[in-house]
C-alpha positions as CSV (number, residue, x, y, z in Angstrom):
1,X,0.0,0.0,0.0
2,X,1.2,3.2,-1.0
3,X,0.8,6.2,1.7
4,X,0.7,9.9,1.3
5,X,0.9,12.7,3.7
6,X,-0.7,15.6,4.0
7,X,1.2,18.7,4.9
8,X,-1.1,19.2,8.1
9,X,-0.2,14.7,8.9
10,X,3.8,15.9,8.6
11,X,3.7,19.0,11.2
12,X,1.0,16.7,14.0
13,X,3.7,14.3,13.6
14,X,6.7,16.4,14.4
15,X,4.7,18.2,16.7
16,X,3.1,15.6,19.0
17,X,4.7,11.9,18.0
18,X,8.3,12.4,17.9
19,X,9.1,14.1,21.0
20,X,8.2,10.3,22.4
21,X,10.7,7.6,21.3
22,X,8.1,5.0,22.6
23,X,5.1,6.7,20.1
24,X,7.1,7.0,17.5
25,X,7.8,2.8,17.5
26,X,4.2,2.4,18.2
27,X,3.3,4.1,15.6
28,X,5.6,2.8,12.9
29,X,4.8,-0.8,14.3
30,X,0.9,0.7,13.6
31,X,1.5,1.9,10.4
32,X,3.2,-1.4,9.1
33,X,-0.3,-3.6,10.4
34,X,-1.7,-0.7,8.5
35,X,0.4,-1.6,5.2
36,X,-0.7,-5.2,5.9
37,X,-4.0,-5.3,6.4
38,X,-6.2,-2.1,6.9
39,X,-8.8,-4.0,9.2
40,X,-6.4,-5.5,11.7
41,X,-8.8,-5.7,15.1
42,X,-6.0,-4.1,17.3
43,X,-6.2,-1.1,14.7
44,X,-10.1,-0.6,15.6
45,X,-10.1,1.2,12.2
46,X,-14.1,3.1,11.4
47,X,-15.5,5.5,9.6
48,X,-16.0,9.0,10.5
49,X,-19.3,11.2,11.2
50,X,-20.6,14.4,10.4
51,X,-18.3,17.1,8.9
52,X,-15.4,13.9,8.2
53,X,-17.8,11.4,6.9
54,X,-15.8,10.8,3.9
55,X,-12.5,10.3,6.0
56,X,-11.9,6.8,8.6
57,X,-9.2,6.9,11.8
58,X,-7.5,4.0,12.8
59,X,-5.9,3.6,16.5
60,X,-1.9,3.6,17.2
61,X,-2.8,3.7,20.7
62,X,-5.7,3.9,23.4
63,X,-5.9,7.9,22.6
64,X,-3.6,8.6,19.4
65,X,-5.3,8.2,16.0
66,X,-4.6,8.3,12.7
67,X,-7.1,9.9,10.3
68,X,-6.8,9.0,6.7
69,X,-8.9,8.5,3.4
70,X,-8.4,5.3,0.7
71,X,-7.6,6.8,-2.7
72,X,-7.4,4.3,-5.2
73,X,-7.1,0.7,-5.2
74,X,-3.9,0.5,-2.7
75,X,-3.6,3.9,-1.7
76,X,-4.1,5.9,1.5
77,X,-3.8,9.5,2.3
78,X,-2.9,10.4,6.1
79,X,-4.5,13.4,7.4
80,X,-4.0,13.7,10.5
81,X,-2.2,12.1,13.6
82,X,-3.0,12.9,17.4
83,X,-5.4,12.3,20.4
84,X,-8.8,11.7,20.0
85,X,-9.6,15.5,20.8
86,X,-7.0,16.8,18.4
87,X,-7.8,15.2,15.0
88,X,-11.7,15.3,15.6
């Protein structure tokens, strides 16, 4: 699977995964599963409601999501990546 990132993904990421060593493993591990297979159980992946409807988040951890958008056949697009009241 092919992965893009948004500009807005890029900065959450510098800003609020890298200062922790241990998120940023957990979240590559998460990413990877991801790659793998998109519906994983321990990724809890769903679709979004209201304003993101057309977008679906997928869990790195009990708070930290990922939200993202299929494009194509074998493509994603990461939107954004923090806690559950920062991407939504």
């Amino acid at each position: 699977m092919k992965i893009k990132l948004r500009p807005r993904f890029e900065k959450s990421y510098r800003s609020r995964i890298l200062p922790n060593k241990k998120l940023v493993k957990q979240t590559q591990e998460r990413i990877a599963l991801f790659r793998e297979n998109t519906m994983h159980p321990l990724l809890k992946n769903h679709p979004l409601t209201g304003a993101k409807r057309e977008l679906r988040s997928f869990s790195v951890t009990g708070d930290v999501r990922i939200v993202y958008q299929l494009s194509g056949d074998d493509d994603a697009i990461f939107f954004d990546i923090g806690s559950h009241n920062q991407v939504y």
